[in-house]
N, C-alpha and C positions, 0 to 999 in steps of 0.2 A: 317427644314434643317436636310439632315442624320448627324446620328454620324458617325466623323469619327474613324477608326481606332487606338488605339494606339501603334499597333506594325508595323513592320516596315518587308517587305520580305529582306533575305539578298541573297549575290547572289549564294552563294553556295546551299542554300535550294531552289533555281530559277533553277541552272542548275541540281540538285538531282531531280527532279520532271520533266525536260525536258528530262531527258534519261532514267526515268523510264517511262515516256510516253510514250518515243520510243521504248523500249525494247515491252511494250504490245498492242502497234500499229503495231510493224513487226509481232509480233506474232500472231493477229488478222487475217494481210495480208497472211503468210504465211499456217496458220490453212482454210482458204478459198480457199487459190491456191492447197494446196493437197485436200481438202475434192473434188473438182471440177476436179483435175487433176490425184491425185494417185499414182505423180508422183514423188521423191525425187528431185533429180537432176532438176526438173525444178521448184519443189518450193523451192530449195535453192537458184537458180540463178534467181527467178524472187524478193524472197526477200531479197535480197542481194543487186537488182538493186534497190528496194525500198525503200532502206535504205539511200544510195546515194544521189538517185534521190531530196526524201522528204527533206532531209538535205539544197540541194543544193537551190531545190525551196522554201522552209523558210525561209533560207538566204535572196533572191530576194526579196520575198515577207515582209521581217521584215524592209528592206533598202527602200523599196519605200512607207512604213508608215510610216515612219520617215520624210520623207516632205510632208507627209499630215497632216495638224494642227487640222481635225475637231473632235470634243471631246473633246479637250485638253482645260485644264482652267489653266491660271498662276497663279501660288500662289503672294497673294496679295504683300508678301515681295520682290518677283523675282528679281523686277523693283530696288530693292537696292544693289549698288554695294559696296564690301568690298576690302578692301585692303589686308587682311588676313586672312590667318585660324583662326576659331573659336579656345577657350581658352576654358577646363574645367571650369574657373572662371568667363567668358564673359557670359557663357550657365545662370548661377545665376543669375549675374546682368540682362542680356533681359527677363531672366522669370520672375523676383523681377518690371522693369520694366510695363512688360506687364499685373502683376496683378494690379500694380496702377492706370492703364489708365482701366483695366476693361476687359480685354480681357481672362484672368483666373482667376478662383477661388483661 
């Protein structure tokens, strides 16, 4: 079985990494539309529409993987439903717990 991960992506360091991707994805697009064209004016308005465009079509493309399940595995607890947010003190007891039954060190 893999190890899993113990940390956790948050979502700020998710969209910090999504719009420096994009910043060196346009710049990619746009370094290939002048090297090809020579032209300013049309490699700022073809990267410009590219910016757009790729935004919009990710969007699409992010919302129709969301009802495609295949890949996905439920975590075994999923299937438990709580009544409340979790408690700094509750977080003890389930780990205190779950090292009795064997499931941590």
């Amino acid at each position: 079985m893999a190890k899993k991960s113990k940390t956790k992506e948050t979502h700020t360091r998710t969209i910090v990494k999504a719009l420096s991707w994009r910043v060196v994805a346009t710049l990619t697009t746009g370094t290939i539309v002048y090297i090809f064209t020579r032209e300013w004016s049309l490699t700022l308005g073809i990267t410009f529409f590219e910016v757009l465009s790729k935004i919009l079509f990710y969007y699409i493309h992010d919302r129709v993987w969301n009802v495609v399940h295949w890949g996905q595995e439920m975590h075994p607890l999923a299937e438990i439903k709580v009544n409340r947010d979790l408690e700094p003190g509750d977080m003890e007891i389930i780990r205190n717990k779950l090292k009795d039954l064997g499931y941590l060190d």
